[in-house]
N, CA, C and O atoms as a GROMACS GRO file, in nm:
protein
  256
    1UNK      N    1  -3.869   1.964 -11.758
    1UNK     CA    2  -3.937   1.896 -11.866
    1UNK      C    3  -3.849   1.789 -11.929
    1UNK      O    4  -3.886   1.675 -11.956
    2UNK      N    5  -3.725   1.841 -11.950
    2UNK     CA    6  -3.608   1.752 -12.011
    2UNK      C    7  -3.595   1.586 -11.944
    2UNK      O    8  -3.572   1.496 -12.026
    3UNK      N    9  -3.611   1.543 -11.775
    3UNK     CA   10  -3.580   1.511 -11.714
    3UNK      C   11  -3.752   1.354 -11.766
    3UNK      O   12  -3.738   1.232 -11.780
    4UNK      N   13  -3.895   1.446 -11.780
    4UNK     CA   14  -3.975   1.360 -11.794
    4UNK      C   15  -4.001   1.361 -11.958
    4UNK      O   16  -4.107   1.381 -12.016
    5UNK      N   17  -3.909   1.342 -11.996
    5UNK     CA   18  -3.927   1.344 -12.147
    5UNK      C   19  -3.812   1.247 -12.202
    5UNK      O   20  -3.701   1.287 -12.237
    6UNK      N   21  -3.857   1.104 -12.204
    6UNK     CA   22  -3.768   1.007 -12.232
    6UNK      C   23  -3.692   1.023 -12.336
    6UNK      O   24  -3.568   1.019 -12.340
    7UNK      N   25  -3.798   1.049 -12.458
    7UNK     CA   26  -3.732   1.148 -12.598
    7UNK      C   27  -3.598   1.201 -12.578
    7UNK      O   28  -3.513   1.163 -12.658
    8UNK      N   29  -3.556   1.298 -12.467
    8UNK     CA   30  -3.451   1.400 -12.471
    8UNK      C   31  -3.357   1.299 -12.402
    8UNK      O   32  -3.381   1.259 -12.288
    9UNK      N   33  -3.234   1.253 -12.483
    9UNK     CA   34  -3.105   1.219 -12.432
    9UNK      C   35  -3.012   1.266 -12.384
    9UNK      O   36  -2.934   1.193 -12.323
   10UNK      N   37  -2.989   1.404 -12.397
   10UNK     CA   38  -2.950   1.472 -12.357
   10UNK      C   39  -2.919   1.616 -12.381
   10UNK      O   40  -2.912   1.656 -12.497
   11UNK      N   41  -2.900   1.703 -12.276
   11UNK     CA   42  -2.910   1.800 -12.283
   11UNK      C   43  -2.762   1.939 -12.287
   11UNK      O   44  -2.675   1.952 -12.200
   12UNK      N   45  -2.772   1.998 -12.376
   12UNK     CA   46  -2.609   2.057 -12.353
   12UNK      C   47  -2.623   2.236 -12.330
   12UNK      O   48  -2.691   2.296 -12.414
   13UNK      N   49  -2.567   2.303 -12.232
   13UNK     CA   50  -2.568   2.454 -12.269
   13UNK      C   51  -2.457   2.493 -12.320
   13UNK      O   52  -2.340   2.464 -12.298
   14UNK      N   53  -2.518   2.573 -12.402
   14UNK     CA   54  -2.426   2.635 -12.493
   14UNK      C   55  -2.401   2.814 -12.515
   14UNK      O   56  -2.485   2.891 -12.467
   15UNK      N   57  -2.305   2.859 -12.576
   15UNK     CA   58  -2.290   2.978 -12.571
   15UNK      C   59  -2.368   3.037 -12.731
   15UNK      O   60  -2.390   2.972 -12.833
   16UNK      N   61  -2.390   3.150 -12.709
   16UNK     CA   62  -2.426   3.204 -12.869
   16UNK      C   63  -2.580   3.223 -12.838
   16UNK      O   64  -2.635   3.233 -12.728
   17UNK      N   65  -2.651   3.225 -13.010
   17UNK     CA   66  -2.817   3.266 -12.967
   17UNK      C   67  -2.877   3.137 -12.898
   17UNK      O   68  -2.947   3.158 -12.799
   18UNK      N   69  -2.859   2.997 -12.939
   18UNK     CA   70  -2.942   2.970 -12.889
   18UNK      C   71  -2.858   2.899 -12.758
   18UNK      O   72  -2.741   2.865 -12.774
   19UNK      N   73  -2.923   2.882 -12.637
   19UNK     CA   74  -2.870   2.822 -12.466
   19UNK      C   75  -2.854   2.682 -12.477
   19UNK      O   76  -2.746   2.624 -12.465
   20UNK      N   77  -2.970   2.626 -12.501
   20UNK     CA   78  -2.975   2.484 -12.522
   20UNK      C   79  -2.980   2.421 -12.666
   20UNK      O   80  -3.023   2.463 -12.774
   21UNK      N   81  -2.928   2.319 -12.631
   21UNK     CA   82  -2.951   2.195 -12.708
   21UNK      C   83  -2.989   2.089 -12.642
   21UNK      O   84  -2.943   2.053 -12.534
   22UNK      N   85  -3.113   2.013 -12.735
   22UNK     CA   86  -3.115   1.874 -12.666
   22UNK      C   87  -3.148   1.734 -12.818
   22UNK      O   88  -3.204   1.718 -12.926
   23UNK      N   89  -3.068   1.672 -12.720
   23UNK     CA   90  -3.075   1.610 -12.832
   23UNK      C   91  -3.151   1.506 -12.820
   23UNK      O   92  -3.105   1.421 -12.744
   24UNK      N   93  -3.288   1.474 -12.884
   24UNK     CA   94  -3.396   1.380 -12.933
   24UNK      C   95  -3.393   1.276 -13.010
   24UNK      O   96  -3.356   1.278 -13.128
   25UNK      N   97  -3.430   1.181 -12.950
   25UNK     CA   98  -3.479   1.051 -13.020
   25UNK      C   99  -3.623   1.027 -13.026
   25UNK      O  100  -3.686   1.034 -12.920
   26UNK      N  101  -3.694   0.993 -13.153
   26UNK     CA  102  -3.804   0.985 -13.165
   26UNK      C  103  -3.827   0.909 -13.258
   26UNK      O  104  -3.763   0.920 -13.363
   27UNK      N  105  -3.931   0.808 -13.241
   27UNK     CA  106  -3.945   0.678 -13.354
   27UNK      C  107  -4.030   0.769 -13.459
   27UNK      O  108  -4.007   0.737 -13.576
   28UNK      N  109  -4.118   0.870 -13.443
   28UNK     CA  110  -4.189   0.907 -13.554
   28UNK      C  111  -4.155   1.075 -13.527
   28UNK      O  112  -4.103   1.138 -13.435
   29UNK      N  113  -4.220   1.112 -13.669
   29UNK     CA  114  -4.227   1.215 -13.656
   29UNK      C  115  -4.326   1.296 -13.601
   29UNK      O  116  -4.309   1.389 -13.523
   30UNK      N  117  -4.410   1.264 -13.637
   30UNK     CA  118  -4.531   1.308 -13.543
   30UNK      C  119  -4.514   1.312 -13.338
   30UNK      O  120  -4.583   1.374 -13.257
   31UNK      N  121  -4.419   1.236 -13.322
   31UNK     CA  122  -4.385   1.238 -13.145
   31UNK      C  123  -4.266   1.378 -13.144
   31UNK      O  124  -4.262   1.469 -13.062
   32UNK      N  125  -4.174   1.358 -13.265
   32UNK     CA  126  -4.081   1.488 -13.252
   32UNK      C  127  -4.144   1.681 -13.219
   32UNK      O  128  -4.114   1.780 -13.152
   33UNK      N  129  -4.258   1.628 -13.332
   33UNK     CA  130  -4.376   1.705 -13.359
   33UNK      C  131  -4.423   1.757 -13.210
   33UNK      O  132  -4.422   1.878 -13.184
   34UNK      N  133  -4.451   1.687 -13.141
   34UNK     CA  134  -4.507   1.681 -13.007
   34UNK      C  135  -4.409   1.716 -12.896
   34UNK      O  136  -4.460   1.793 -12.815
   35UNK      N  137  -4.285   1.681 -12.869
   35UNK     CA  138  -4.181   1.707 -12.819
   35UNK      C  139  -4.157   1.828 -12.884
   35UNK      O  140  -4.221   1.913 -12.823
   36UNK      N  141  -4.089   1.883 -12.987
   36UNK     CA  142  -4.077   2.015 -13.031
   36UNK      C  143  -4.209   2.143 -12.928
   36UNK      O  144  -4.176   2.223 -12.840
   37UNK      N  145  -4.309   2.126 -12.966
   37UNK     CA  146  -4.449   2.204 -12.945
   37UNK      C  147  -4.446   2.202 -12.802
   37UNK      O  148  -4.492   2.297 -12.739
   38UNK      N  149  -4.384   2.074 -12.732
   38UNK     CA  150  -4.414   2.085 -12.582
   38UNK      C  151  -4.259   2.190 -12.501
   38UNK      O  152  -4.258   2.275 -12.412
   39UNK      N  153  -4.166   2.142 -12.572
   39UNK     CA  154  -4.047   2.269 -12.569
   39UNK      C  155  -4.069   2.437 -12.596
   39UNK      O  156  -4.033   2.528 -12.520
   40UNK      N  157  -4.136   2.450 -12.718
   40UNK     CA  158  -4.167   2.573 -12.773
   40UNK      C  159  -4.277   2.660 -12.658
   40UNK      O  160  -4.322   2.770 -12.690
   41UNK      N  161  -4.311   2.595 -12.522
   41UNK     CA  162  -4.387   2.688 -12.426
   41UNK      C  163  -4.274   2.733 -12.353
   41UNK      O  164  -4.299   2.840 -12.297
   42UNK      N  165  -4.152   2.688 -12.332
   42UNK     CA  166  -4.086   2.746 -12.297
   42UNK      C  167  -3.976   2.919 -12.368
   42UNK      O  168  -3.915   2.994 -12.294
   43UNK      N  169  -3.984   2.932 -12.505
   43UNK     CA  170  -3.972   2.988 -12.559
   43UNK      C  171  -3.896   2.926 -12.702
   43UNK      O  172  -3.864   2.807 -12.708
   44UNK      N  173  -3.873   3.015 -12.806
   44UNK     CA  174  -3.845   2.980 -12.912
   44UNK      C  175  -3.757   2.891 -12.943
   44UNK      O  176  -3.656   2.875 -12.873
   45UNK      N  177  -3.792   2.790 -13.094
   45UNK     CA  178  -3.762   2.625 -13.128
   45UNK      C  179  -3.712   2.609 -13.213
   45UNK      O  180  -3.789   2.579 -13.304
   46UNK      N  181  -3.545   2.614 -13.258
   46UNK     CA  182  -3.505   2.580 -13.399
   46UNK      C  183  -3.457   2.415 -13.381
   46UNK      O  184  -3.388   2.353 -13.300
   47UNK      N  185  -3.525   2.385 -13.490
   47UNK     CA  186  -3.487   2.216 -13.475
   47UNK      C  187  -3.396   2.167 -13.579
   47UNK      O  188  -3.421   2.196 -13.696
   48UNK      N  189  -3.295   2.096 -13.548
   48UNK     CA  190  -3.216   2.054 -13.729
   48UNK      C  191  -3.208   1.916 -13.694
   48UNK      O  192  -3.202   1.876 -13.578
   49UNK      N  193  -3.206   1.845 -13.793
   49UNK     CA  194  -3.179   1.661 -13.791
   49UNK      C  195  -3.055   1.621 -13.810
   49UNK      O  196  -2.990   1.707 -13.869
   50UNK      N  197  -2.996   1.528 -13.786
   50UNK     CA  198  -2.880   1.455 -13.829
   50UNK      C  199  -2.895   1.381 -13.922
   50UNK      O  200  -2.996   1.309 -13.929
   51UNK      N  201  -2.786   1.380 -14.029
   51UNK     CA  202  -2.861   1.332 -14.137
   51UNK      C  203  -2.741   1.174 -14.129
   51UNK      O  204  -2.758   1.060 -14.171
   52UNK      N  205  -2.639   1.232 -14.066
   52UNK     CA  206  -2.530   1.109 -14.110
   52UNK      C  207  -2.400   1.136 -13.925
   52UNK      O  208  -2.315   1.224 -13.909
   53UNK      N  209  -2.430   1.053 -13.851
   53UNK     CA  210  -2.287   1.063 -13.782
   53UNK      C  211  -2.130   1.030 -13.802
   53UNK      O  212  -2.140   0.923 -13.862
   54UNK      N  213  -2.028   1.047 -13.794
   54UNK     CA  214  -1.922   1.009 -13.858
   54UNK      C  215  -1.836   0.940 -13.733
   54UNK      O  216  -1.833   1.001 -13.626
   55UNK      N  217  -1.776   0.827 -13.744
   55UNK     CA  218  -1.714   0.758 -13.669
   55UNK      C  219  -1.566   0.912 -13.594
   55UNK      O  220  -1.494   0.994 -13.652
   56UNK      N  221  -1.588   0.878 -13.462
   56UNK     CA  222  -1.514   0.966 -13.406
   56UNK      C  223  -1.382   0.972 -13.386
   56UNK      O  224  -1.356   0.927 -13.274
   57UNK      N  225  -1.253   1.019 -13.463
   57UNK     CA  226  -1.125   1.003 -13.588
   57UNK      C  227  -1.122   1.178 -13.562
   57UNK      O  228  -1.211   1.263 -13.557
   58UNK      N  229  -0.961   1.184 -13.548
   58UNK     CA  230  -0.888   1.258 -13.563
   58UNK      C  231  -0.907   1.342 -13.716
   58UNK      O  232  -0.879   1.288 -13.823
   59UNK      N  233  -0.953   1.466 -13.704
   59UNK     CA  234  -0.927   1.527 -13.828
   59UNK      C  235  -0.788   1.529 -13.923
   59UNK      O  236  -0.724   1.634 -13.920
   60UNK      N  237  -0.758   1.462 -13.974
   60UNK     CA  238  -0.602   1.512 -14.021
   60UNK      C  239  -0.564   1.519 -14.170
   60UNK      O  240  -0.639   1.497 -14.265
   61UNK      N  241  -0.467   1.543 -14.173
   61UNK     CA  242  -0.435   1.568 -14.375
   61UNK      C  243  -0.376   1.424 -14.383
   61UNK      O  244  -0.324   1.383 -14.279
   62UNK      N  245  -0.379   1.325 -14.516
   62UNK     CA  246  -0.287   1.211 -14.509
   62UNK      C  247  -0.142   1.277 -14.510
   62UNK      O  248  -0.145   1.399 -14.526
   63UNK      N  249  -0.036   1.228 -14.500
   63UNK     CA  250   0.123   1.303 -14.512
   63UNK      C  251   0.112   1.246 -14.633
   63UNK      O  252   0.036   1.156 -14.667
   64UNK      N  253   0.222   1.324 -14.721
   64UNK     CA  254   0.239   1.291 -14.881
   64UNK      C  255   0.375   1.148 -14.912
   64UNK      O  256   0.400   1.110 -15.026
   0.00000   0.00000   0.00000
């Protein structure tokens, strides 16, 4: 499904409860809506949004 679903950019397995992640692009919500519902036949759908990405930087303390 992942593969005909332009929406899904990509896909990651993961360890823990849930296997997958995929990560979606969708101009509306109503298509996420639709993408979500068409995932959820495969079994259960927790969805979370990104609210902010952060430029990709070394975690570090400043030195004093």
């Amino acid at each position: 499904m992942a593969s005909r679903t332009p929406e899904i950019v990509s896909t990651l397995r993961v360890t823990g409860e849930d296997c997958l992640i995929f990560e979606v692009h969708c101009p509306r919500s109503g298509r996420l809506e639709q993408v979500v519902d068409a995932l959820a036949r495969f079994g259960p759908v927790t969805t979370s949004l990104v609210l902010r990405a952060y430029p990709p930087e070394p975690l570090t303390t400043p030195a004093p």
